[in-house]
C-alpha positions, 0 to 999 in steps of 0.5 A: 500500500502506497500512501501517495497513491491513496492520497492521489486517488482521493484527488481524482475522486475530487476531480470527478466529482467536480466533473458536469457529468456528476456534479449535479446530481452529487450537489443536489444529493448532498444539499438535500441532506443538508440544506446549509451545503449550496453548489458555491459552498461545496465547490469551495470546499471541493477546490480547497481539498485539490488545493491541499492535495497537489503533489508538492503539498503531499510529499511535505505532509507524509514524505518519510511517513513510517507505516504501522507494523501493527495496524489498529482499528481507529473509529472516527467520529466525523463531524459534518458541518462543512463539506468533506470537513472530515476527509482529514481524519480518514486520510490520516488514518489510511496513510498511516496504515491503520483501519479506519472505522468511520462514524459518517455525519448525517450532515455530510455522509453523502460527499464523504460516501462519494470519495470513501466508495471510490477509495475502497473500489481502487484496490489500494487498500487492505481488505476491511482498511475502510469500513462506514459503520453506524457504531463504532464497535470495540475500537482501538483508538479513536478521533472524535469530533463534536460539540462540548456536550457530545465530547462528555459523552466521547471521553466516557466512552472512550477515556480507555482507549488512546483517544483525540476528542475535539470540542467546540472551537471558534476563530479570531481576527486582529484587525489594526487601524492602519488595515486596507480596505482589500485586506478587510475585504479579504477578511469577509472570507474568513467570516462569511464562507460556510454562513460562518459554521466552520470552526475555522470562521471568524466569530470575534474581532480584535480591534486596534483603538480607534478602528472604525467599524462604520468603515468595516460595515460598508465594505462588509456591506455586499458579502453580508447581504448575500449569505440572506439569499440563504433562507435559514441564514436569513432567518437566523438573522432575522430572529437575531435582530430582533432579539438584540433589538427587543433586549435593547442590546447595543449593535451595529448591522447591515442586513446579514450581519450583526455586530455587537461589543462583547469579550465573547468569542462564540456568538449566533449565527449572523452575529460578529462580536468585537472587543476594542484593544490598546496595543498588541500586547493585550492582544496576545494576552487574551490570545493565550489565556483563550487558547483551548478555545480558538481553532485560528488567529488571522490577521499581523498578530506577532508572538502568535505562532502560525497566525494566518493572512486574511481570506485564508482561515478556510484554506488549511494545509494537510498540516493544519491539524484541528485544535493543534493536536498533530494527527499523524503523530498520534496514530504514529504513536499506537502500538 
């Protein structure tokens, strides 16, 4: 079994599926089984993973990986708020050489069925390597990924077994005075695509002292109203307005987003919080005392390790592990 070789199918299954003669039909599938995936979101996220999967990237990612001499049995529970989110778990394990079984999200089984079908059927991989299973049955190790009140339940079922169990997670952007407008425009990205329902989504807003956020609003002002063609967007939005408006809590907003003055770095759907900062100094103070709950850091942070450029918190590379716990290495560490 080669690993490159699994990795490359996996890429032409992408190819495939962006293919006319599938495409359609596979989208309309997949929307209809959650309706928060669109044709956009899915090609993003489609273009993302081909992105993330050329050849260069690869060989940085498992150039030297050592295979397992005693594969175990790694059940993954994957999450399934964005498209393909949980494609990284599964070629994690494969690429290792351990047997995967995979705990599909309803949300997102039918992409993730698409590219796992195609694997199983490329005979690269060991009889029983890739199994889809409603339960997750005397598991050797596992990876899970969900809410904080599903992760209670992960660590009791599993605290005996060598476990990675991801909670809830948000993203934060910096944003300085002397910021442009094409880097705010940017930004947007990292907080409008997916209608925000990434991990790696900008929920919070870091703020140099005397940003303007009239500025922020109007040039946020187009990306905002679009995600309202969405019907449950919309809605979320709507129900939101009126809450902060009711409750007579302080806001700013153009239709589709809300911005609202709070240390709270989780925040609904539609809504943004903000927090004004003096130097950058606060800003990594707040950073690390946080630091088990933000996913990604965007924007100039120094003394952050890894903080990204704007627009690019939804385009992770294969070594950009989900709460900063290093995939490979733990399914390296299984003996």
């Amino acid at each position: 079994m080669n690993p490159f070789d699994i990795l490359s199918c996996v890429r032409d299954a992408l190819n495939e599926a962006g293919d006319p003669a599938n495409r359609d039909q596979l989208y309309s599938k997949a929307i209809a089984a959650n309706p928060w995936f669109t044709f956009n979101e899915i090609e993003r996220a489609r273009l993302g993973w081909l992105a993330a999967l050329e050849r260069h990237a690869v060989d940085y990612w498992i150039g030297g990986v050592c295979m397992a001499q005693n594969p175990r049995r790694v059940g993954l529970v994957l999450p399934g708020n964005i498209p393909w989110v949980g494609l990284h778990d599964v070629l994690s394990v494969l690429v290792t050489g351990h047997r995967a079984m995979v705990k599909c999200s309803s949300d997102d089984s039918v992409l993730m069925s698409y590219v796992m079908e195609r694997l199983k059927a490329s005979s690269l991989l060991m009889e029983g390597q890739l199994e889809v299973v409603d339960r997750l049955i005397k598991p050797e190790a596992v990876v899970a990924t969900g809410s904080n009140n599903s992760s209670r339940y992960f660590y009791h079922y599993f605290s005996h077994i060598p476990h990675i169990i991801r909670k809830s997670r948000t993203s934060i952007a910096y944003i300085s005075k002397n910021c442009s407008d094409e880097e705010l425009m940017q930004l947007s990205d990292d907080v409008f695509s997916y209608f925000g329902l990434g991990c790696r989504n900008v929920r919070h807003l870091m703020l140099e002292d005397g940003f303007s956020l009239d500025r922020l609003l109007q040039i946020w002002k187009e990306r905002a109203n679009s995600c309202l063609v969405h019907s449950r967007y919309a809605n979320n939005f709507d129900f939101q307005l009126a809450l902060h408006m009711m409750n007579k809590v302080p806001h700013q907003f153009v239709p589709g987003l809300i911005l609202r003055r709070d240390d709270a770095l989780f925040s609904a759907l539609s809504v943004v919080t903000w927090q004004y900062y003096a130097d950058q100094s606060e800003v990594v103070h707040r950073l690390e005392s946080l630091r088990d709950q933000w996913q990604c850091v965007v924007g100039p942070v120094e003394g952050i390790s890894g903080a990204l450029n704007y627009g690019h918190s939804q385009s992770p590379a294969l070594w950009d592990y989900a709460d900063g716990i290093n995939t490979l290495e733990f399914l390296r560490s299984l003996v």
